[in-house]
C-alpha positions in Angstrom: -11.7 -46.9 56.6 -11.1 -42.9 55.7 -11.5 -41.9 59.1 -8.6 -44.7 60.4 -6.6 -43.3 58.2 -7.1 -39.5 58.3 -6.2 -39.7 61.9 -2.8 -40.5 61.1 -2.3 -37.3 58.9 0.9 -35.6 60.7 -0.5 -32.8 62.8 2.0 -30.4 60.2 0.1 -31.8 57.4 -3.4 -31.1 59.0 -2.6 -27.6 59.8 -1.6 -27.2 56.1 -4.6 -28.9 54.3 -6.9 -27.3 57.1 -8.9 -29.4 59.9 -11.9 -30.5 57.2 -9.8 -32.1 54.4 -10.3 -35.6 53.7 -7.2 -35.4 51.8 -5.5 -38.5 53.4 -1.8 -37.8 53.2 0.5 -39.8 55.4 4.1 -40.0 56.9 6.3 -42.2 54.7 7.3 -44.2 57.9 4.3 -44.8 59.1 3.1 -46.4 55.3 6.0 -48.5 55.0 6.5 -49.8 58.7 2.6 -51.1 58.8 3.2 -52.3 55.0 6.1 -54.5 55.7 5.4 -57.7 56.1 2.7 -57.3 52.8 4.1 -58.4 49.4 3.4 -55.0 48.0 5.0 -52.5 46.3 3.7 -48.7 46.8 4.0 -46.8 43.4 6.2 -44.2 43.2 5.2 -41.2 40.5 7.4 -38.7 39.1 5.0 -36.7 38.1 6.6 -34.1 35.5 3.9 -33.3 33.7 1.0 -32.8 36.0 -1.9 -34.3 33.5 -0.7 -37.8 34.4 -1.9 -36.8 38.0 -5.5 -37.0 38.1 -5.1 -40.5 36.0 -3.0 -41.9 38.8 -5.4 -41.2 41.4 -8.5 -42.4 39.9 -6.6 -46.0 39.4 -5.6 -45.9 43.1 -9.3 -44.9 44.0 -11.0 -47.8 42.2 -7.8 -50.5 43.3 -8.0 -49.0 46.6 -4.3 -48.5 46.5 -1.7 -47.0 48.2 0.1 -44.3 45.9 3.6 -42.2 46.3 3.7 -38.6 44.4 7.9 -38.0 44.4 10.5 -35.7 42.4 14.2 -35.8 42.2 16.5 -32.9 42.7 17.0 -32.3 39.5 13.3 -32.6 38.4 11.9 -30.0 40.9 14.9 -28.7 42.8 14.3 -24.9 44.7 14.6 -23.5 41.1 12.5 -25.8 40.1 14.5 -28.1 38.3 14.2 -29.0 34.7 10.5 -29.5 35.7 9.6 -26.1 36.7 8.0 -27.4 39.8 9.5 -26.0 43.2 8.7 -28.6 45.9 5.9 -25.4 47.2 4.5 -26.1 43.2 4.5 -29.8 43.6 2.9 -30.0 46.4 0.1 -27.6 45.9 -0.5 -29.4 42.2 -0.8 -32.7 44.2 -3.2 -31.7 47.0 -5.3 -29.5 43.9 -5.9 -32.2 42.2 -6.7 -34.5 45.2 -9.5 -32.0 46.3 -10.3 -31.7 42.5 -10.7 -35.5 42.3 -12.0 -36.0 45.8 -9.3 -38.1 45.7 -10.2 -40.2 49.3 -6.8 -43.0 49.3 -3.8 -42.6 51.4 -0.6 -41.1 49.6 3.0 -39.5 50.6 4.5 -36.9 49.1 8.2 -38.1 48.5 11.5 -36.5 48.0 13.5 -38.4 45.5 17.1 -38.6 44.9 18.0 -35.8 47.0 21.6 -36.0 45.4 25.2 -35.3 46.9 27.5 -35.9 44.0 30.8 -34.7 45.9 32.3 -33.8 49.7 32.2 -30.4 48.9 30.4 -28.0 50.9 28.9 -26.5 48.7 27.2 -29.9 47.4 25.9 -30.8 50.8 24.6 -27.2 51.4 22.5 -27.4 48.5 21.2 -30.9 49.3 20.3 -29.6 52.7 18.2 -26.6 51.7 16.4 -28.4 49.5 15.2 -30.7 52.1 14.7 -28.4 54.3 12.4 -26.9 51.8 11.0 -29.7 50.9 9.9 -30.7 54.4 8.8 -26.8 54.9 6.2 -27.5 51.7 4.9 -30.5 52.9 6.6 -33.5 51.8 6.2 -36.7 54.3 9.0 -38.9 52.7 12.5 -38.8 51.7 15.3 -40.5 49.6 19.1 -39.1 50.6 21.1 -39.8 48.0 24.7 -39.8 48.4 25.3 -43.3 46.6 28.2 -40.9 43.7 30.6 -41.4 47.0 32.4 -44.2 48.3 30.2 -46.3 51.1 32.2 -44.4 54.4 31.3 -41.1 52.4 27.9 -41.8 51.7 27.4 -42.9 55.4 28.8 -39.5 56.6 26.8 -37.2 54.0 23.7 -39.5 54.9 24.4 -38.7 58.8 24.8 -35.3 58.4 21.2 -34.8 56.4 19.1 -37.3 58.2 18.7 -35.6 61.3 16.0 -32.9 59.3 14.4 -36.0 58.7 14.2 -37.9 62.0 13.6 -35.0 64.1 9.7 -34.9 62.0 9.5 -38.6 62.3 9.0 -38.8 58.4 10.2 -41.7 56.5 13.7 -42.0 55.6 15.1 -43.8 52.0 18.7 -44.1 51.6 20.4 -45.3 48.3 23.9 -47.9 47.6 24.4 -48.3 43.9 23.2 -45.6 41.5 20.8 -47.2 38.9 22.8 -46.1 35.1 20.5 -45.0 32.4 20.3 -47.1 29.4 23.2 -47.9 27.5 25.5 -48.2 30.3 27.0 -50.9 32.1 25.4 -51.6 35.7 27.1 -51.7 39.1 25.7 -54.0 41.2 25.0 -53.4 45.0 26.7 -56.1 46.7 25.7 -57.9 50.5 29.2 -56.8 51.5 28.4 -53.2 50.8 25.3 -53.4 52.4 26.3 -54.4 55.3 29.2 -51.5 56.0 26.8 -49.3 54.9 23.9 -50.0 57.6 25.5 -51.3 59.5 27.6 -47.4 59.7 24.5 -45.8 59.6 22.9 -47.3 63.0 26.5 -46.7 64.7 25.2 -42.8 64.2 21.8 -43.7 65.2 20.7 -43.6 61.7 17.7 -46.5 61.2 16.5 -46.2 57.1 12.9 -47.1 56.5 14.3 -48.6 52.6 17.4 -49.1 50.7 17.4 -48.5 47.0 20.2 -50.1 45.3 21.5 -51.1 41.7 20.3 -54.1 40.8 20.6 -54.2 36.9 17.9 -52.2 36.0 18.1 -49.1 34.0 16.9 -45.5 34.1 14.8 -44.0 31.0 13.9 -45.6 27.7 15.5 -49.4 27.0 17.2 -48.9 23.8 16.2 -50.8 20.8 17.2 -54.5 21.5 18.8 -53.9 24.9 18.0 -56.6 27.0 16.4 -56.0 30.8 18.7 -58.0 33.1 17.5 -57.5 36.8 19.4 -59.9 39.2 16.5 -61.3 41.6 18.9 -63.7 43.5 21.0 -60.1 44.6 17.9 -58.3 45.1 16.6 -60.9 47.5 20.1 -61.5 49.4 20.2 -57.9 49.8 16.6 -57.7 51.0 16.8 -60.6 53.3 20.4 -58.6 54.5 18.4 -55.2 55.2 15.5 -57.0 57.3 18.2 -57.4 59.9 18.7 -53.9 60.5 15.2 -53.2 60.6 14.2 -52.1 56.8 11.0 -52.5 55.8 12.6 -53.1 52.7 14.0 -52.2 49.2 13.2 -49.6 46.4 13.5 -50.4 42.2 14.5 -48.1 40.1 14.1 -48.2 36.5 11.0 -49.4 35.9 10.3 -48.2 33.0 10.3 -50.6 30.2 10.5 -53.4 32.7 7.6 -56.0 31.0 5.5 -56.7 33.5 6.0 -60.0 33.7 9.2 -59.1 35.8 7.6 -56.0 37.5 5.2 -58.6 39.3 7.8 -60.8 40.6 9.9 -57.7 42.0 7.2 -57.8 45.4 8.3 -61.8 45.8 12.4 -60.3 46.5 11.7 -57.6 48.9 11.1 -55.1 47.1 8.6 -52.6 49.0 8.5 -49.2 46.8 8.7 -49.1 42.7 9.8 -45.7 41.1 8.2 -44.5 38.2 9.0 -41.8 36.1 9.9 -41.8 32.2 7.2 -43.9 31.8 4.0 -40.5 33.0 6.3 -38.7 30.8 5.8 -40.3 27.9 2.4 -40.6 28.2 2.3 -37.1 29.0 4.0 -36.8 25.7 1.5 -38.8 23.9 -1.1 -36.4 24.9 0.1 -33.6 24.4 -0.5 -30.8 21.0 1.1 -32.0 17.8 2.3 -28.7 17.4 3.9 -28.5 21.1 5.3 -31.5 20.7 6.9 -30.4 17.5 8.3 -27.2 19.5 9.5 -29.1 22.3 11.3 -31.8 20.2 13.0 -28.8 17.9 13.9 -27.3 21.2 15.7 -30.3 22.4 17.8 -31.0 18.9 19.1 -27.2 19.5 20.2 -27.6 22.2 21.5 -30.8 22.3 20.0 -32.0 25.0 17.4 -34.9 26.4 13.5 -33.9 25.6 12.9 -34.1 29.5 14.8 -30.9 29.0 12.2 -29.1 27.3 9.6 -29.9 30.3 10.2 -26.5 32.5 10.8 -24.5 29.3 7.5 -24.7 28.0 5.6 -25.5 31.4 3.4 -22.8 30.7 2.3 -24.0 27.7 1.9 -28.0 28.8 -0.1 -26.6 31.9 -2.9 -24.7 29.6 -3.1 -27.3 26.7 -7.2 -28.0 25.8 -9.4 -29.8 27.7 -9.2 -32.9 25.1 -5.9 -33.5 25.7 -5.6 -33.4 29.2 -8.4 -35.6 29.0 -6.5 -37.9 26.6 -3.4 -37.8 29.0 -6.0 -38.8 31.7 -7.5 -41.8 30.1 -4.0 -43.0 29.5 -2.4 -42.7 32.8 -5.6 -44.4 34.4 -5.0 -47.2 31.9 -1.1 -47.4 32.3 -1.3 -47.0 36.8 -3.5 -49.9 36.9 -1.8 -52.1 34.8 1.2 -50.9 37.6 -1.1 -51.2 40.6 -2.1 -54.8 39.5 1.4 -56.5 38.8 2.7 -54.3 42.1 0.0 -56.4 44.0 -0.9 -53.5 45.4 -4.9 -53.3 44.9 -6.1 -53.5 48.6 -3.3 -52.3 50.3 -5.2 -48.9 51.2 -7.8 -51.1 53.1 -4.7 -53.5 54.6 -3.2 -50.1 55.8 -6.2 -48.8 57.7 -6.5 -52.1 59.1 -2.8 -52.4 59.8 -3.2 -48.7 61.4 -6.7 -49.0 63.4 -5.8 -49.1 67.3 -2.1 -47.9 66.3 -0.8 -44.7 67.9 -0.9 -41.7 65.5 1.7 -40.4 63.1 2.7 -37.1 64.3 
């Protein structure tokens, strides 16, 4: 099955990892366009802290899964984001640890919310290097995100940055409907939207491999008693909607704090990728030194700000905390991915993939 699949490894990517790797990452578009007609979701990880990442893989290995490594723009941005991890960082840290692990499943390294908040140039500028950056590192996949701006905006933003993407062939995720964070009132995505917004984007040639879109959930931590209310009807409508202009499907945001009860059911409406972030973080968290926890929480009451905040500021220390509690973060995030992995329905889908790809052209 390796073999099927490391022969799709974009011939950018092989020159990077070096003609012996059996480090099996993929082009986004390729994963997704075999994958969609499975009832699957891939597992998107925002890895901030990079303990989590050898927990991750070793679920994947044993559910022979298909996995997605990503970071926002405001995560691991060229400064590095309130991470510290440059996309160059990230992407080393992800293929160390596959070597480390000999780590044998097929992954994508994904660019998440690349944001455009505004029409200024400035905005767009910044959006652009990073992806350029981004693609320069090694990253197979990417999520434009200009959803801040009205729909004829966000089509002309998404225009204007998708050409770095479709001139590598790599797989393209465009967002309508920003997911809130908890505590604030949702914004549904509506069929109506959709439609002027694909439909806009082919008129400039533009052909998305996924559509993430607001569909109740929320981003971060559910607050205490704060109901999850994901509209499934909207997301399927929606899905059923992008099929016709060629999506392989949707992405869900927010997944954190979604039982799982509902996270299994998400595959059944069209949804093709599930984003996970707070979630490695706090298990991260859980793991880490009392007394660097203490520092990082004291930190955050300072200076007013979210503890996600503190990540980049102490990098250094979270990178050399002992054996034992990497080890602890480890365990955890094995335990917490295939829990995931399992409700995604995505054990198999590494061995549906080769399948899927065997006798396929190449991804180039």
């Amino acid at each position: 099955m390796n073999n099927v699949l490391l022969e799709r490894v974009p011939a950018k990517i092989r020159e990077k990892l070096g003609a012996n790797s059996g480090v099996c990452l993929l082009n986004g578009k390729a994963v997704f366009n075999l994958l969609r007609q499975e009832s699957m979701i891939v597992m998107g990880c925002n890895a901030r802290i990079k303990h989590v990442i050898p927990g991750i893989m070793k679920a994947a290995e044993e559910l022979d899964a298909v996995v997605a490594f990503e970071l926002t723009r405001t995560e691991g941005g060229l400064d590095g984001g309130y991470t510290g991890q440059t996309p160059q960082i990230y992407f080393d840290t992800i293929i160390d640890y596959a070597d480390r692990c000999k780590f044998t499943k097929p992954f994508i390294i994904h660019g998440d919310h690349i944001t455009v908040r505004d029409n200024s140039a400035e905005e767009l500028a910044d959006a652009e290097l990073l992806l350029k950056n981004q693609i320069a590192a090694g990253f197979t996949s990417f999520a434009l995100d200009a959803s801040f701006n009205p729909v004829a905006d966000n089509i002309r933003i998404v225009n204007l940055l998708a050409r770095h993407v479709i001139e590598e062939g790599y797989g393209l995720e465009v967002e309508l409907g920003e997911v809130k964070p908890v505590g604030s009132e949702s914004n549904l995505t509506t069929v109506a939207e959709t439609v002027e917004f694909l439909s806009g984007l082919a008129g400039h040639g533009v052909h998305p491999d996924l559509l993430a879109i607001d569909n109740g959930s929320k981003s971060g931590n559910y607050l205490e008693d704060e109901m999850v209310r994901i509209d499934l009807d909207r997301t399927r409508e929606i899905f059923q909607t992008a099929r016709e202009f060629g999506l392989a499907g949707l992405v869900q945001h927010g997944i954190t704090g979604t039982p799982l009860r509902i996270v299994g059911k998400l595959a059944d409406y069209g949804i093709r990728k599930g984003n996970i972030g707070t979630l490695w973080q706090n298990v991260g968290h859980a793991g880490l030194p009392l007394d660097l926890m203490d520092a990082m929480r004291r930190w955050a009451r300072e200076n007013r700000k979210d503890i996600k905040y503190a990540t980049g500021v102490f990098k250094a220390e979270i990178d050399a905390i002992p054996e034992e509690n990497a080890r602890q973060i480890h365990d955890m995030a094995y335990r917490e991915a295939k829990e995931f992995l399992t409700a995604f329905n995505s054990k198999g889908s590494a061995g549906k993939l080769a399948g899927l790809s065997d006798g396929a052209s190449c991804a180039s």
